[in-house]
C-alpha positions as CSV (number, residue, x, y, z in Angstrom):
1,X,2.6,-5.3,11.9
2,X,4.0,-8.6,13.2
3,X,7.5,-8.3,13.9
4,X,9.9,-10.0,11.4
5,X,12.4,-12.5,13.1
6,X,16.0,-12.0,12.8
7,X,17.4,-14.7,10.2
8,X,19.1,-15.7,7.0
9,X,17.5,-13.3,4.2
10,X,16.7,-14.2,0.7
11,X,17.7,-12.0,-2.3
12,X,15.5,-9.9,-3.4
13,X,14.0,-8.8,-6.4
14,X,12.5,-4.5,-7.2
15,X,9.4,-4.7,-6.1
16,X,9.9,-2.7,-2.7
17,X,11.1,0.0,-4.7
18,X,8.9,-0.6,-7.7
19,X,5.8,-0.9,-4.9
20,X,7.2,1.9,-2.9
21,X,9.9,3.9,-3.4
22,X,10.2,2.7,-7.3
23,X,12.2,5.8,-8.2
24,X,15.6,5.1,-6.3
25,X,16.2,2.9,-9.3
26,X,13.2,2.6,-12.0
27,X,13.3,6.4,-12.7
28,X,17.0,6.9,-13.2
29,X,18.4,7.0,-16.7
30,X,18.8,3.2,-17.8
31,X,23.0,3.6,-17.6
32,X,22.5,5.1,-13.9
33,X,20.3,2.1,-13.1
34,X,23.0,0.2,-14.1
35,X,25.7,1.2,-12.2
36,X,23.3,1.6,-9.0
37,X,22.6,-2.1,-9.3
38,X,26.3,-3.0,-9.4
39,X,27.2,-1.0,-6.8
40,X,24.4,-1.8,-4.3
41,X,22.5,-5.3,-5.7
42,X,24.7,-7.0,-2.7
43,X,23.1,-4.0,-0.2
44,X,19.7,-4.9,-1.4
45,X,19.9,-8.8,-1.1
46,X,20.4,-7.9,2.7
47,X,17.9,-5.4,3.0
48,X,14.8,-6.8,1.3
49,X,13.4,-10.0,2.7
50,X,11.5,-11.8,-0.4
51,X,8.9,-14.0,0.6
52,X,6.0,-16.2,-0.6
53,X,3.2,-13.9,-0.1
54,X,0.7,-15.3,-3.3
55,X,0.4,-18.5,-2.9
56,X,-1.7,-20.3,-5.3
57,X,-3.2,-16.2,-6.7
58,X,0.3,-15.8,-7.7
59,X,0.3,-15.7,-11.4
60,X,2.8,-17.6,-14.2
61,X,5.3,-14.6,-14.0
62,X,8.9,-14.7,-15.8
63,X,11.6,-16.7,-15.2
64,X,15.1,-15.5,-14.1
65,X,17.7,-14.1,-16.2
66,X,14.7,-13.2,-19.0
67,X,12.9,-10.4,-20.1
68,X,10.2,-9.0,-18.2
69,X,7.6,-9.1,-20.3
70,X,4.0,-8.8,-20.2
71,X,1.0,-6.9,-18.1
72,X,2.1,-6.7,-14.7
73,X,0.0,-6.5,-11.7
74,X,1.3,-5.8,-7.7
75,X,-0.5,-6.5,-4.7
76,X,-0.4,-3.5,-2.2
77,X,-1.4,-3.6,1.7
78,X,-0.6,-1.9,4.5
79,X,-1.4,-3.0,7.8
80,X,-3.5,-1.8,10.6
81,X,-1.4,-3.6,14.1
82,X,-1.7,-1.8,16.9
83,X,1.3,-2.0,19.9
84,X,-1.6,-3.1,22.3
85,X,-2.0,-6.5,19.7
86,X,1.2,-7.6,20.6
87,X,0.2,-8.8,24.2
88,X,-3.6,-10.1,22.8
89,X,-2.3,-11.5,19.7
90,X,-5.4,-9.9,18.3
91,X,-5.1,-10.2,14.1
92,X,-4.5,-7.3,11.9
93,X,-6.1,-6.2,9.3
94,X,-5.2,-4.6,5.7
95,X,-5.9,-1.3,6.5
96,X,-5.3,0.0,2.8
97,X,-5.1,-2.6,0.0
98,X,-4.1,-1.0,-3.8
99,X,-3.3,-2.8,-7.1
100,X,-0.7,-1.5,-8.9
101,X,-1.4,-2.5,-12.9
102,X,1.9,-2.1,-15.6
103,X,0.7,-2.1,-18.6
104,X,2.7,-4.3,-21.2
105,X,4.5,-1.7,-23.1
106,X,6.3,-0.7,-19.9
107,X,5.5,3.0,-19.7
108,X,3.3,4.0,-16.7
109,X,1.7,2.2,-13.8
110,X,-2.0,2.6,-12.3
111,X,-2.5,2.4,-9.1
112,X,-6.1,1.2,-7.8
113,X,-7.6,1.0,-4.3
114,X,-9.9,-1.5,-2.9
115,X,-11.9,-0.1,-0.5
116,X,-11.1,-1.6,3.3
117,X,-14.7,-2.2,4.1
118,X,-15.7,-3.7,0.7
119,X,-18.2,-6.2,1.2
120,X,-16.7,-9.4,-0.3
121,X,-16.5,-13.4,-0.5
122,X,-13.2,-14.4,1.1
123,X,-12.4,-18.2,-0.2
124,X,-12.2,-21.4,2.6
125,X,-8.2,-21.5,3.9
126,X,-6.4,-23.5,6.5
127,X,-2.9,-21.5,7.5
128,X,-1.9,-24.4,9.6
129,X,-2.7,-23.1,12.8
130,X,-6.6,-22.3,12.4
131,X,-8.7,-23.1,9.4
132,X,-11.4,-20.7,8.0
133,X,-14.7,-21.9,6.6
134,X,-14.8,-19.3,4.1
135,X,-18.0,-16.3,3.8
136,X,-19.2,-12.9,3.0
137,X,-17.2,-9.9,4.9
138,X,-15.3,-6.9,5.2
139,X,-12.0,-7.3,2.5
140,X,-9.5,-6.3,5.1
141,X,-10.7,-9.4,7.0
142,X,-9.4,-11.6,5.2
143,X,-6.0,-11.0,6.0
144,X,-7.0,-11.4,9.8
145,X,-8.6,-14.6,8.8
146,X,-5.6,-15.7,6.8
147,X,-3.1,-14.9,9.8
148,X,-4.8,-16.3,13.0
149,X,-3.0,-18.2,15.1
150,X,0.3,-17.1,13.9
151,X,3.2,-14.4,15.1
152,X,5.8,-13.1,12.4
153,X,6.9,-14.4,8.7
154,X,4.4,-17.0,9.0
155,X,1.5,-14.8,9.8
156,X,2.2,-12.2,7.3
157,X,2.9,-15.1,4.6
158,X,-0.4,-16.2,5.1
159,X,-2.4,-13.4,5.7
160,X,-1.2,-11.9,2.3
161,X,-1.9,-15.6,0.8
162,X,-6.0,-15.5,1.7
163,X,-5.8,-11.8,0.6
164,X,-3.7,-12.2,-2.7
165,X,-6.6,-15.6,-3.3
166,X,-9.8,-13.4,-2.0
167,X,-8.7,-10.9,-4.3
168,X,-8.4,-12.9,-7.7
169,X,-10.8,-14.7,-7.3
170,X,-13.1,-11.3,-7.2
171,X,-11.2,-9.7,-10.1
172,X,-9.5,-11.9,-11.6
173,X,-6.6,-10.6,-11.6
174,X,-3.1,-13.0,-11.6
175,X,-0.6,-11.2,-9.5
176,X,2.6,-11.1,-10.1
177,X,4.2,-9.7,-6.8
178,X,3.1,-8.4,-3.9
179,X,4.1,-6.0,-0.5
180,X,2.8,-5.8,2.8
181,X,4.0,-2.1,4.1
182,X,4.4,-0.9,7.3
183,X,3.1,2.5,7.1
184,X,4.7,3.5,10.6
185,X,7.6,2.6,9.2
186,X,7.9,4.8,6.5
187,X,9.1,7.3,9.4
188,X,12.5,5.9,8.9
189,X,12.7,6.4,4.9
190,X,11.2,10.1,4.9
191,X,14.2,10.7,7.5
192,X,16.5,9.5,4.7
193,X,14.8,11.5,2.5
194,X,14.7,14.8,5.4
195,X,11.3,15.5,3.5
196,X,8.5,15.2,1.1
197,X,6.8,17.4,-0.7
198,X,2.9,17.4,-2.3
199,X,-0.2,18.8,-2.8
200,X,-3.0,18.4,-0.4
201,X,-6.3,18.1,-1.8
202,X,-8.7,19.2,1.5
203,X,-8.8,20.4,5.1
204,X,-7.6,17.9,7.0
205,X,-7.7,17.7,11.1
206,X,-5.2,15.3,13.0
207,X,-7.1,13.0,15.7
208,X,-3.6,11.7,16.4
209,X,-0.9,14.6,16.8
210,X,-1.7,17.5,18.3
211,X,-0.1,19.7,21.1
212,X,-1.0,20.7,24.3
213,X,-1.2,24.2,25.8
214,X,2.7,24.1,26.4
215,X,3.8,23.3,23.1
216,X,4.3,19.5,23.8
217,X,3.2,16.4,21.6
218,X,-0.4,15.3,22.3
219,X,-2.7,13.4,21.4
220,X,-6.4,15.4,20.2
221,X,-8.4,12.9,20.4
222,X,-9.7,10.0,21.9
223,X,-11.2,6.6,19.8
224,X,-12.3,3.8,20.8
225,X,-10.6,-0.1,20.9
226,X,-11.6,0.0,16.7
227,X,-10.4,3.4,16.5
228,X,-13.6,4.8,15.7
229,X,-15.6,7.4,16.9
230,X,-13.1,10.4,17.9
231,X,-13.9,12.8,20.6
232,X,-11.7,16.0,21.3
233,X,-9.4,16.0,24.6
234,X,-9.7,19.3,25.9
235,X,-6.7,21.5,25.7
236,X,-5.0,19.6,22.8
237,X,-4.5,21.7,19.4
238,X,-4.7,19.3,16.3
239,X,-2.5,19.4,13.7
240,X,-4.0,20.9,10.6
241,X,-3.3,20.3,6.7
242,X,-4.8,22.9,4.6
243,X,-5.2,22.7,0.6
244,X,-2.2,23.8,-0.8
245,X,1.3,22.6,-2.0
246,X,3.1,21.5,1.6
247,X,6.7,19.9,2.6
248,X,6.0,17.1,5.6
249,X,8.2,16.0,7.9
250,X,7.9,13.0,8.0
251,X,5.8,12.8,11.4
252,X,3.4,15.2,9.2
253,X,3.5,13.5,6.4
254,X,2.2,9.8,7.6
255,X,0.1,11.7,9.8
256,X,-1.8,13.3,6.8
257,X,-2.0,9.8,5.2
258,X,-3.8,7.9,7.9
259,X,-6.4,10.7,8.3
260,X,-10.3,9.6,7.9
261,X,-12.2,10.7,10.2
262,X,-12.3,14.4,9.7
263,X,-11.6,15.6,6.1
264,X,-13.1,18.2,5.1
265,X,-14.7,16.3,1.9
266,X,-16.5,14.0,4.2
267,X,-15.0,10.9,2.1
268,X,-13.5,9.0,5.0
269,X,-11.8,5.9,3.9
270,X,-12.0,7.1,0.7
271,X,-10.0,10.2,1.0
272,X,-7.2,8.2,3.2
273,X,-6.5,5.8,0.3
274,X,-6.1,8.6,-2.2
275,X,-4.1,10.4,0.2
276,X,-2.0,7.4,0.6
277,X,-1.8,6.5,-3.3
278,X,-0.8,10.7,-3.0
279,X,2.4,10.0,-0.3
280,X,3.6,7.1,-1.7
281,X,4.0,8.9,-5.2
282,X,5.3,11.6,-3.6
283,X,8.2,9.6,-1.9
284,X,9.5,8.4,-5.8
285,X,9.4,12.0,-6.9
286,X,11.5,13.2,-3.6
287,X,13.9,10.0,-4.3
288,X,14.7,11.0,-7.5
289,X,15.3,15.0,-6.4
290,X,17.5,13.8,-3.6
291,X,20.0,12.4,-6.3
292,X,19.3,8.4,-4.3
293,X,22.0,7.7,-7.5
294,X,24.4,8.4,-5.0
295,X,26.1,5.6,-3.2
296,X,26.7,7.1,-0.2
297,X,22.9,7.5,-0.1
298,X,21.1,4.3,-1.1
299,X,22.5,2.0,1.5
300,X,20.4,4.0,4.3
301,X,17.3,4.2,2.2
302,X,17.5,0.2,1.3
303,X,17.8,-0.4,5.2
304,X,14.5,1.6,6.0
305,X,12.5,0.2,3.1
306,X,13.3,-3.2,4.3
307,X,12.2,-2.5,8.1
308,X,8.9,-0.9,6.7
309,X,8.1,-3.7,3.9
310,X,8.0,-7.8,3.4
311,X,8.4,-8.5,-0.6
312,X,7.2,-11.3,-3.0
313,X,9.1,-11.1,-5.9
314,X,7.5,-13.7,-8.0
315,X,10.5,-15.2,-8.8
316,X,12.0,-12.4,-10.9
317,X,15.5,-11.6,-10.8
318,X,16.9,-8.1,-9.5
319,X,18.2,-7.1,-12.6
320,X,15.7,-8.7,-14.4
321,X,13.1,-5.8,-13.2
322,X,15.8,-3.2,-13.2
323,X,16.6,-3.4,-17.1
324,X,12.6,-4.1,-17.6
325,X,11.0,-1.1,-15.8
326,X,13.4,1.4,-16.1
327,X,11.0,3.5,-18.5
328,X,8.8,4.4,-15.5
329,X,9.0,7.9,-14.0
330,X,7.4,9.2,-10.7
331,X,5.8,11.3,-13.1
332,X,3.7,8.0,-15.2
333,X,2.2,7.1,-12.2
334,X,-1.4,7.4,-12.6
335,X,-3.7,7.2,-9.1
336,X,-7.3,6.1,-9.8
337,X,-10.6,6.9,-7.6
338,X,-12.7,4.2,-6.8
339,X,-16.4,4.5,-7.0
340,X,-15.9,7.9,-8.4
341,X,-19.0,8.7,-9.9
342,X,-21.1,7.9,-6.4
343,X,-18.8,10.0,-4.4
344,X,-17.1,7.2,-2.9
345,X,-20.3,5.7,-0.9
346,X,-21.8,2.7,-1.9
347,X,-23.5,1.2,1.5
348,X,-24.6,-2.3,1.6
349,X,-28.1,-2.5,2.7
350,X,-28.2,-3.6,6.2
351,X,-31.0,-6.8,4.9
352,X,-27.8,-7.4,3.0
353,X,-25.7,-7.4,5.4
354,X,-23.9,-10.9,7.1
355,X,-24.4,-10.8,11.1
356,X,-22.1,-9.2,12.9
357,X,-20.3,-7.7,9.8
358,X,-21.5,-3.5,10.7
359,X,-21.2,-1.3,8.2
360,X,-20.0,-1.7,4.9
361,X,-19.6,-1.0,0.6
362,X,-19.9,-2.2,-2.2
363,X,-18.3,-1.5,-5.5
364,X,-20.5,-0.2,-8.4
365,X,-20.5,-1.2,-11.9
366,X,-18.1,1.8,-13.2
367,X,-15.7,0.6,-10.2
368,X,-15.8,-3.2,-11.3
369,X,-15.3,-2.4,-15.0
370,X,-12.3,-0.4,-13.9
371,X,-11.0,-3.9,-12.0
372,X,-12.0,-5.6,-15.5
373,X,-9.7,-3.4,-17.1
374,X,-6.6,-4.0,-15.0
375,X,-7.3,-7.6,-15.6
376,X,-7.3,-7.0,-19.5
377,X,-4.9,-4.5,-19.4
378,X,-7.2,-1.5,-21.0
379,X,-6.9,0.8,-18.1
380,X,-5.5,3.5,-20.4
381,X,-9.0,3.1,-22.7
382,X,-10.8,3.1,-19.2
383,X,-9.0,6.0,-18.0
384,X,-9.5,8.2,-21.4
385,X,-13.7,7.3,-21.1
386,X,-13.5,8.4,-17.4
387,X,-11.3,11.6,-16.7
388,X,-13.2,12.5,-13.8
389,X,-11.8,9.1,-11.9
390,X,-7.9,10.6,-11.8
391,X,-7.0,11.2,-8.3
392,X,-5.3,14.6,-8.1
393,X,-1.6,14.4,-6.9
């Protein structure tokens, strides 16, 4: 991810912990939340930067000091930046990319994944630095497009922008607040937390951690620049997450979530975003069993959510959202497949394909009306018609 200058820091509003690790605050008791926010609003003006990530995708939102009313929908990305970008300045892309949909009456949240190669129009945009003329491509493209040219703030401002815009204008959709996570940076909140606790869902083989014949960390296999294509190192042991119920450490536990190439589903991509949707829920449940109420606790978790995460608020106050969502539980979270009913796998014909695009998918119909129904705010209709699309956490 592009590192965030040092530098006077806005206040912010929930959505880190709404978007991430929702539970330090949203699942407590509504007279806890309370006397969290007094205690430690000041703590999480400091630790939060809130930014304008949406641009003109950003929807109409509330104002401050009012109720939070309404459908609510949250752009989610994580980025892909590798160490070896700093030097090239080579862009990142989104490497997952989830809507999170509250309905209006306040009492669950959905979370949606767009899949990463999902063949899609990104709009015409000029960052500033380098304009783009706009065309067919991979979705997690258009966040590279959006931030060429640029280091920091600026580039993760407008990456999310072309993003947040290629996004609505596919679906829709209005947001009304977005966050651009730092997976490798979750590290330093599951050390907060000491641990996390959830259910895998299929074999899965580390091409990243592994040790070698003497016990030591090393790496299992070997990729190439795109991080494709794994071959085994000889000597190395991967690590291995079986089906089952499983604490991580936290090396294990963002290990497991960036896992695509060998599951033993076969679902690639597919299984990583679920698997991702499946850690971040798991991080609100192990919040609100670690007692976060505490304030002898929070402070430290505040500080590692705001190194792994840049925020958009959409102009809503801290305690707005506080008093507003405070009827969601880890538990009302509800993950949804994407292009469940095909198995995940929708290719693009290759006669259908841009040059110099490769591989890539497409959503079908099911998958779009679920979208239309985020929009319209029927996902709990959708979800009733379609069991079969609930991910299993």
């Amino acid at each position: 991810m592009p590192r965030k200058p040092r530098g006077v820091r806005r206040k912010s509003p929930l959505w880190a912990r709404l978007s991430l690790a929702a539970g330090i605050v949203l699942m407590l008791p509504s007279g806890t939340a309370i006397t969290v926010l007094t205690v430690a609003e000041h703590q999480v003006n400091a630790a939060l930067p809130d930014q304008d990530l949406l641009g003109s995708a950003k929807g109409t939102g509330a104002k401050k000091h009012a109720d939070v009313k309404g459908a609510k929908n949250i752009l989610l990305a994580s980025l892909d930046t590798r160490p070896s970008w700093t030097k090239s300045h080579e862009p990142s892309r989104s490497d997952s990319i989830i809507i999170l949909h509250i309905p209006a009456d306040h009492t669950t949240a959905y979370m949606l994944s767009i899949p990463r190669d999902t063949l899609i129009d990104i709009p015409a945009f000029d960052n500033g630095a380098q304009k783009y003329g706009g065309g067919q491509n991979k979705i997690n493209s258009a966040f590279a497009y959006g931030s060429r040219g640029l280091d920091g703030d600026k580039a993760i401002q407008e990456g999310t922008k072309l993003l947040a815009q290629t996004v609505t204008n596919k679906f829709g959709i209005q947001l009304d607040g977005a966050a651009i996570i730092d997976f490798s940076g979750f590290k330093q909140v599951l050390q907060v937390l000491g641990k996390v606790c959830m259910y895998v869902d299929e074999n899965v083989t580390s091409i990243h951690v592994g040790k070698d014949k003497n016990g030591k960390f090393a790496v299992p296999y070997k990729t190439d620049s795109a991080g494709a294509n794994a071959r085994k190192i000889s000597g190395v042991t991967p690590n291995k997450y079986t089906i089952g119920n499983h604490c991580f450490t936290p090396v294990e536990a963002l290990d497991y979530a960036r896992q695509r190439d060998l599951l033993s589903k076969g679902d690639g991509d597919y299984g990583r975003q679920r698997h991702q949707q499946q850690l971040l829920k798991a991080i609100m449940k192990t919040a609100a069993s670690k007692g976060l109420n505490s304030p002898t606790k929070l402070p430290g978790l505040l500080s590692a959510i705001g190194k792994a995460m840049v925020v958009d608020g959409g102009g809503v106050s801290l305690e707005d959202w506080v008093l507003s969502m405070s009827t969601i539980k880890p538990d009302d979270m509800i993950t949804l497949k994407t292009n469940a009913d095909s198995g995940g796998f929708r290719t693009v014909p290759k006669d259908q394909t841009p040059p110099g695009v490769g591989s890539s998918q497409y959503l079908d119909d099911e998958s779009l009306k679920m979208f239309a129904a985020a929009k319209n705010d029927t996902l709990g209709q959708f979800v009733l018609t379609h069991p079969t699309w609930l991910a299993s956490t």
